[in-house]
Biopython code that builds the backbone (N, CA, C, O; Angstrom):
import numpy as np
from Bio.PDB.StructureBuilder import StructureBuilder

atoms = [
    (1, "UNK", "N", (0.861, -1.181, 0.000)),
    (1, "UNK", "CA", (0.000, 0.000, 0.000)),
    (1, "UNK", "C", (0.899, 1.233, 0.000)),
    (1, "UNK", "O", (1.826, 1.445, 0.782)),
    (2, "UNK", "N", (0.504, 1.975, -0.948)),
    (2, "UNK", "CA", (1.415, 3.509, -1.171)),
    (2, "UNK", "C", (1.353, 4.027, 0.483)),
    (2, "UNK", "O", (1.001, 3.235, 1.357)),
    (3, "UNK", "N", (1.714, 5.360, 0.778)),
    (3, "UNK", "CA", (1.646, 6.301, 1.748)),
    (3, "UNK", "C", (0.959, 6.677, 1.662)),
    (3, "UNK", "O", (0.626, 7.370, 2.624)),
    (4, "UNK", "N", (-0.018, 6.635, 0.407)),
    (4, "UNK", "CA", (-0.707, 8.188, -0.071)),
    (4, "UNK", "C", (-2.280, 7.556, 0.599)),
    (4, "UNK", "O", (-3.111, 8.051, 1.362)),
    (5, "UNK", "N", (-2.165, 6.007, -0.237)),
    (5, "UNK", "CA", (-3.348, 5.551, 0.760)),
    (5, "UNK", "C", (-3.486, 5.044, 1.766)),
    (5, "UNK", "O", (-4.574, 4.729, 2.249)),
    (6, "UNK", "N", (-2.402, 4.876, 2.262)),
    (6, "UNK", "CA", (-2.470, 4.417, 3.753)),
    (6, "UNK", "C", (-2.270, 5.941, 4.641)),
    (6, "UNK", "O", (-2.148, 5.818, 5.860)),
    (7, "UNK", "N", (-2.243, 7.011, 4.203)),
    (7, "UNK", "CA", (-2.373, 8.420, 5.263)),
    (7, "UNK", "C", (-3.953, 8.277, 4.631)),
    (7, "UNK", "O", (-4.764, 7.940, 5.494)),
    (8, "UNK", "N", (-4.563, 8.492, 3.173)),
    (8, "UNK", "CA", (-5.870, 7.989, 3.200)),
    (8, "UNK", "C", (-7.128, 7.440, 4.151)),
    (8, "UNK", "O", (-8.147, 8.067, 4.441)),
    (9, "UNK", "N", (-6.767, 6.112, 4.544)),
    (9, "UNK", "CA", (-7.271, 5.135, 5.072)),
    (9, "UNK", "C", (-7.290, 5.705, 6.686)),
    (9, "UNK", "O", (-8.306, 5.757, 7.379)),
    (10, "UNK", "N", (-5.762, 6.168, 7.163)),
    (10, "UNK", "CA", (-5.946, 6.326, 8.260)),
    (10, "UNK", "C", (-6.729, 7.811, 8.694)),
    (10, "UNK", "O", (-7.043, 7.921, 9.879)),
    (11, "UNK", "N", (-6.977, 8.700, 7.964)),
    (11, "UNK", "CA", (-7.973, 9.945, 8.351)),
    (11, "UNK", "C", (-9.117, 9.757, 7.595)),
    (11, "UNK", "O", (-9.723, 10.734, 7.155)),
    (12, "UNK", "N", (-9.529, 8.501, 7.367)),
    (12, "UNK", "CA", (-11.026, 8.013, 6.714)),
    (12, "UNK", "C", (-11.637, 9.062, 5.519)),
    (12, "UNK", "O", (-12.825, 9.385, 5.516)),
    (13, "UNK", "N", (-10.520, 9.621, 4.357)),
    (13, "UNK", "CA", (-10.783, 10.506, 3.887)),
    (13, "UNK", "C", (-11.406, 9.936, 2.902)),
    (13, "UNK", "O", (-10.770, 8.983, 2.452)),
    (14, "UNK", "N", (-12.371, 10.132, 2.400)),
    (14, "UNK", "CA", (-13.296, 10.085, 1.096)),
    (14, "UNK", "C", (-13.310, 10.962, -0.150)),
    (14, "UNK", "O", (-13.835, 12.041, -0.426)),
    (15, "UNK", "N", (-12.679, 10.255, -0.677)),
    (15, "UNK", "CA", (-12.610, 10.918, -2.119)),
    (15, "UNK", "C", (-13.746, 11.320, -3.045)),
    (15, "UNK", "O", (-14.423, 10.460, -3.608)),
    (16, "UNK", "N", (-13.952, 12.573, -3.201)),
    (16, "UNK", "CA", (-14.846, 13.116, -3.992)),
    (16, "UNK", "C", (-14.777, 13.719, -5.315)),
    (16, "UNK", "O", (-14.010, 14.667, -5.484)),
    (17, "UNK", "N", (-15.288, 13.403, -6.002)),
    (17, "UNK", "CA", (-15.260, 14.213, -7.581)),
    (17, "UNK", "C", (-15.684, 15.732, -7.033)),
    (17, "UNK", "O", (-16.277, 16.059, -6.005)),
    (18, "UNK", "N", (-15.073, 16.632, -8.270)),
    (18, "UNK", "CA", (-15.093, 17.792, -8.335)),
    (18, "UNK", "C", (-16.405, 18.446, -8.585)),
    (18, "UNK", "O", (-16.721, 19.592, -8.268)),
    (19, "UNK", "N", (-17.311, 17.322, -9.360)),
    (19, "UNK", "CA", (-18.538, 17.916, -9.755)),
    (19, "UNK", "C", (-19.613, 17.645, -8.644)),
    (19, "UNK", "O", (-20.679, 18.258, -8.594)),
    (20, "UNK", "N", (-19.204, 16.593, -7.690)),
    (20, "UNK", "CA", (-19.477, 16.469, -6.427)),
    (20, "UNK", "C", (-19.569, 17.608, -4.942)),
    (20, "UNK", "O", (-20.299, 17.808, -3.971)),
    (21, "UNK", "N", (-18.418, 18.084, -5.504)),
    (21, "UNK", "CA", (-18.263, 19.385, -4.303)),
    (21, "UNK", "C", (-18.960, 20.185, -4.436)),
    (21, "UNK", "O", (-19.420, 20.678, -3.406)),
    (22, "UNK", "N", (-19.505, 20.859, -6.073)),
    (22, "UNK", "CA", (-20.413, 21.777, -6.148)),
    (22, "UNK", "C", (-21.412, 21.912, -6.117)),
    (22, "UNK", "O", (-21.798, 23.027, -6.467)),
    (23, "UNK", "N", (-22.360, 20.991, -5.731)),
    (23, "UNK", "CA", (-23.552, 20.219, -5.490)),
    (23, "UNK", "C", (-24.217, 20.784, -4.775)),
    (23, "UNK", "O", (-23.730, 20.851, -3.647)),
    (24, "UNK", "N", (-25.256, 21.305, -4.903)),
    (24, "UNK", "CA", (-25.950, 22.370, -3.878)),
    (24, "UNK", "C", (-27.048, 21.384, -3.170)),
    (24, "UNK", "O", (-28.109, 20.987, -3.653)),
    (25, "UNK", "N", (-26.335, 21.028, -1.544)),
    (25, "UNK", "CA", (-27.082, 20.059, -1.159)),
    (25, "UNK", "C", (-27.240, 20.954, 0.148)),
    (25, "UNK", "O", (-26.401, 21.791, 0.480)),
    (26, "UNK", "N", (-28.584, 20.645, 0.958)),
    (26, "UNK", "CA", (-28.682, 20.897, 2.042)),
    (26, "UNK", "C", (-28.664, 20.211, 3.433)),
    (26, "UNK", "O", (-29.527, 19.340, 3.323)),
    (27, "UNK", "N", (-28.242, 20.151, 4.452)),
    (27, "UNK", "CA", (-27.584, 19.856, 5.647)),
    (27, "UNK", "C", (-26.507, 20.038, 5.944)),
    (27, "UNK", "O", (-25.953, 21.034, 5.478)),
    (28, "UNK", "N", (-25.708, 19.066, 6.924)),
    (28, "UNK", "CA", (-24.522, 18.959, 7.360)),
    (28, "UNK", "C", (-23.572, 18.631, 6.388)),
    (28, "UNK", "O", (-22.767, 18.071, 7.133)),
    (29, "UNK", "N", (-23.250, 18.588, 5.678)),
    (29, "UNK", "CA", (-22.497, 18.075, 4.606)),
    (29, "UNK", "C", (-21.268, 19.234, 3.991)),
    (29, "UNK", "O", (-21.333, 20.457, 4.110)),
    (30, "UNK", "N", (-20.304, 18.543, 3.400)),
    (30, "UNK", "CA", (-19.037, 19.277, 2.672)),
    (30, "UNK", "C", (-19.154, 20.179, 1.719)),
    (30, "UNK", "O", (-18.459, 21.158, 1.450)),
    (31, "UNK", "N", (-20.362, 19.633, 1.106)),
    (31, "UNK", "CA", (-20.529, 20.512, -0.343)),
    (31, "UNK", "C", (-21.825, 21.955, 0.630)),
    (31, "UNK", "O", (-21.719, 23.035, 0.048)),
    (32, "UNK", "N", (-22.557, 22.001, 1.503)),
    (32, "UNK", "CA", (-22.617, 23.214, 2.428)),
    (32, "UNK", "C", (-21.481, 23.904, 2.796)),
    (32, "UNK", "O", (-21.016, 24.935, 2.310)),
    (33, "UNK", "N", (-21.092, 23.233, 3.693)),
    (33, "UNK", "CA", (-19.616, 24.127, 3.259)),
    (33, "UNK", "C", (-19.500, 24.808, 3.301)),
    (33, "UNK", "O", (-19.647, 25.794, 4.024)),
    (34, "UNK", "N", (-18.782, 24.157, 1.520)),
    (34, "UNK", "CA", (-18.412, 24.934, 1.077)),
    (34, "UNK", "C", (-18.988, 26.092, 0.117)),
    (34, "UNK", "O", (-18.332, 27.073, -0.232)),
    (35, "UNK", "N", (-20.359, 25.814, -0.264)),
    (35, "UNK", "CA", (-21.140, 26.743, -0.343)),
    (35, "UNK", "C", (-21.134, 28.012, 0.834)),
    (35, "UNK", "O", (-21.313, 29.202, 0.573)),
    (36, "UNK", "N", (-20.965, 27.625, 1.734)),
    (36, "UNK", "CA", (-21.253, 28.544, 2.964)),
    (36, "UNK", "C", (-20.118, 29.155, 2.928)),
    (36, "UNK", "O", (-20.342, 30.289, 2.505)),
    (37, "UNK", "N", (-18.799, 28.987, 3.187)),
    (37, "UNK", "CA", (-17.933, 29.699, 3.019)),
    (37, "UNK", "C", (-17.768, 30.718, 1.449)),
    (37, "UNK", "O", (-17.267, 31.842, 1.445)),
    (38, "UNK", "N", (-18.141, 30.233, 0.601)),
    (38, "UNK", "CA", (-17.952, 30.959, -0.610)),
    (38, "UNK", "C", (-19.051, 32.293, -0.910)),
    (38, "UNK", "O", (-18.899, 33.283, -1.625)),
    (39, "UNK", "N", (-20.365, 31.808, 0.072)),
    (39, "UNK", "CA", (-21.322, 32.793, 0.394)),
    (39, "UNK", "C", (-20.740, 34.072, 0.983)),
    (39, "UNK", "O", (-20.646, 35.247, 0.627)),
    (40, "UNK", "N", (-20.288, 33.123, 2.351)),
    (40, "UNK", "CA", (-19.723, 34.657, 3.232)),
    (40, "UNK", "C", (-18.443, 35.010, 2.973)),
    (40, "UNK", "O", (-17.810, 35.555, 3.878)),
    (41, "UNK", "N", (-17.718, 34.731, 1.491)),
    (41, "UNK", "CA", (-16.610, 35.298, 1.318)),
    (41, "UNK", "C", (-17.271, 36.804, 0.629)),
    (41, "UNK", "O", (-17.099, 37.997, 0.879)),
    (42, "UNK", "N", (-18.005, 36.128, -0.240)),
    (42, "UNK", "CA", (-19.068, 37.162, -1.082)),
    (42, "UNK", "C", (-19.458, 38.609, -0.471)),
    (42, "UNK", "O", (-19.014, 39.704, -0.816)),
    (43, "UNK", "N", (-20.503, 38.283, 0.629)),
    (43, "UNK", "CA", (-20.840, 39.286, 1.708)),
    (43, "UNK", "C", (-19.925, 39.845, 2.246)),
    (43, "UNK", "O", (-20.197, 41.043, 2.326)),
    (44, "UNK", "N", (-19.085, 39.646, 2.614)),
    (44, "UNK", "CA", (-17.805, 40.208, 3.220)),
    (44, "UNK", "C", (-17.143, 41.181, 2.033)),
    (44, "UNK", "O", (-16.516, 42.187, 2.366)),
    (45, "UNK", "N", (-17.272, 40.919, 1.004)),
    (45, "UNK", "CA", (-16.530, 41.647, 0.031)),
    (45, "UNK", "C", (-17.376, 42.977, -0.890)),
    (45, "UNK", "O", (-16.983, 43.803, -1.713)),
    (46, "UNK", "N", (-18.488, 42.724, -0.367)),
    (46, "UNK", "CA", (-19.210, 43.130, -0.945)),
    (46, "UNK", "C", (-19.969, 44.307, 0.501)),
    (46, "UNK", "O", (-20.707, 45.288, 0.409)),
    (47, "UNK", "N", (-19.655, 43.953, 1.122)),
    (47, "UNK", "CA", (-19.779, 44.645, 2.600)),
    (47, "UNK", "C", (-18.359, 45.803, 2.625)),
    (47, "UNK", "O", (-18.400, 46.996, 2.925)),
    (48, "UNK", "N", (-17.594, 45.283, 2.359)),
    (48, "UNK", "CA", (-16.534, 46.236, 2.104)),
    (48, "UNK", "C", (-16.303, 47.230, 1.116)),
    (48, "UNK", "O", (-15.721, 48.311, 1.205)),
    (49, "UNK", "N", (-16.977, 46.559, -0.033)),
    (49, "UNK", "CA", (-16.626, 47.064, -1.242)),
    (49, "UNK", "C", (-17.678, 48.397, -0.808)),
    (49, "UNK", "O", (-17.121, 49.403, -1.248)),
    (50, "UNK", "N", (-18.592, 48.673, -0.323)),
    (50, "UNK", "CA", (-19.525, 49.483, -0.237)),
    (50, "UNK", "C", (-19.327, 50.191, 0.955)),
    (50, "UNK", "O", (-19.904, 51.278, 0.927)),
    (51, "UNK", "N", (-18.567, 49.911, 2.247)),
    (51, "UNK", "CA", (-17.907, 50.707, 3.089)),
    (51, "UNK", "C", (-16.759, 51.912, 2.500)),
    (51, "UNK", "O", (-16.491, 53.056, 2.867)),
    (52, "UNK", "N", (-16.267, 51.048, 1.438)),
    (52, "UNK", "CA", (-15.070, 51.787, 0.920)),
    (52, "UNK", "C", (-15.647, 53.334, -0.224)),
    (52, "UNK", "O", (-15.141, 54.428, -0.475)),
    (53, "UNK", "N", (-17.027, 52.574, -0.676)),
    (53, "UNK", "CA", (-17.269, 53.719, -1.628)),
    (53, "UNK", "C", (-18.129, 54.518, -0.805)),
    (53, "UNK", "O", (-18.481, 55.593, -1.292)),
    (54, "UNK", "N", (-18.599, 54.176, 0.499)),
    (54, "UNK", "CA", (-19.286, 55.523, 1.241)),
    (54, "UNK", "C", (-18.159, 56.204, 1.915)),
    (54, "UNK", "O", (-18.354, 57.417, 1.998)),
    (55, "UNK", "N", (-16.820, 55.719, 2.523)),
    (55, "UNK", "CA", (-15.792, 56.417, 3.081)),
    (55, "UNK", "C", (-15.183, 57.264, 2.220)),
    (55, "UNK", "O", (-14.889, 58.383, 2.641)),
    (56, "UNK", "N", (-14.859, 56.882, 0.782)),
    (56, "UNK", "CA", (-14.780, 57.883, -0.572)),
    (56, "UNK", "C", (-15.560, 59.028, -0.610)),
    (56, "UNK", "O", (-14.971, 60.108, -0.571)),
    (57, "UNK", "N", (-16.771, 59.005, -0.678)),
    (57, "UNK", "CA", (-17.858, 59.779, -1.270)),
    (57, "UNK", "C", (-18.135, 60.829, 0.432)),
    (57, "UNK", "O", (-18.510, 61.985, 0.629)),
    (58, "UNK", "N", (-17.775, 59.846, 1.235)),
    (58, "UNK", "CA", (-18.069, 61.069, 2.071)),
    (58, "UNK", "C", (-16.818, 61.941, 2.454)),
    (58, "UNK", "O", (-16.940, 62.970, 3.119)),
    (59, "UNK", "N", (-15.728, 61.520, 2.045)),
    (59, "UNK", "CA", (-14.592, 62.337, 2.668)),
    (59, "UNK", "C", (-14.668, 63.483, 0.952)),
    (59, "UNK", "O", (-14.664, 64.662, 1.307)),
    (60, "UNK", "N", (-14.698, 63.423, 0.166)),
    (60, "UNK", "CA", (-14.751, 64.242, -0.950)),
    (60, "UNK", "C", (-16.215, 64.785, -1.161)),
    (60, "UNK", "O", (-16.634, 65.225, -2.231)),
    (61, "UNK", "N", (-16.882, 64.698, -0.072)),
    (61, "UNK", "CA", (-18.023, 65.340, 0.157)),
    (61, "UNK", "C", (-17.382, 67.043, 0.325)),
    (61, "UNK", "O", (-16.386, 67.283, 1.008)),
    (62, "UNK", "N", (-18.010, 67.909, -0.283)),
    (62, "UNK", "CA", (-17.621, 69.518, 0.633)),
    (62, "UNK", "C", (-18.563, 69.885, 2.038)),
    (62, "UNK", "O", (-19.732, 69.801, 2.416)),
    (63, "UNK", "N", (-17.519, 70.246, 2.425)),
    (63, "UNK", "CA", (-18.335, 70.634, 3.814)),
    (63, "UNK", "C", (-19.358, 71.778, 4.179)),
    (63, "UNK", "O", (-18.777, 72.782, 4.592)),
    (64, "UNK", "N", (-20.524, 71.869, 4.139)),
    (64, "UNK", "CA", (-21.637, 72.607, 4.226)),
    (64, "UNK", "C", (-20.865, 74.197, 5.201)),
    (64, "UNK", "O", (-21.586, 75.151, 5.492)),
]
sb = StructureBuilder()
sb.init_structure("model")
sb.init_model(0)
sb.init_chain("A")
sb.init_seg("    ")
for serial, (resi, resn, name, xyz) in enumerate(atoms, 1):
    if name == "N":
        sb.init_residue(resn, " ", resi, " ")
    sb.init_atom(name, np.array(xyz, "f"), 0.0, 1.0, " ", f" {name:<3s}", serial, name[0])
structure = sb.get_structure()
């Protein structure tokens, strides 16, 4: 047995296809996830991206 599957075997890792991961499944599962993480990478960036253009717009605001 290689290393590759015997470090395999011993962290009971399950091999998944790629078209597998993207699988929009609901519960506890891997492919949530990683949906979930790729969600709140989204929001986060997009939360920023719009902090950044009100901190712009208001500092080049003129002052009344």
């Amino acid at each position: 047995m290689s290393i590759k599957a015997e470090t395999r075997h011993q962290n009971n890792v399950e091999e998944v296809d790629s078209s597998e991961l993207n699988a929009w499944r609901r519960g506890f599962t891997p492919q949530a996830e990683i949906w979930n993480g790729r969600l709140a990478m989204l929001g986060l960036s997009v939360s920023l991206g719009i902090l950044c253009v009100i901190r712009v717009s208001a500092a080049s605001a003129p002052v009344a």
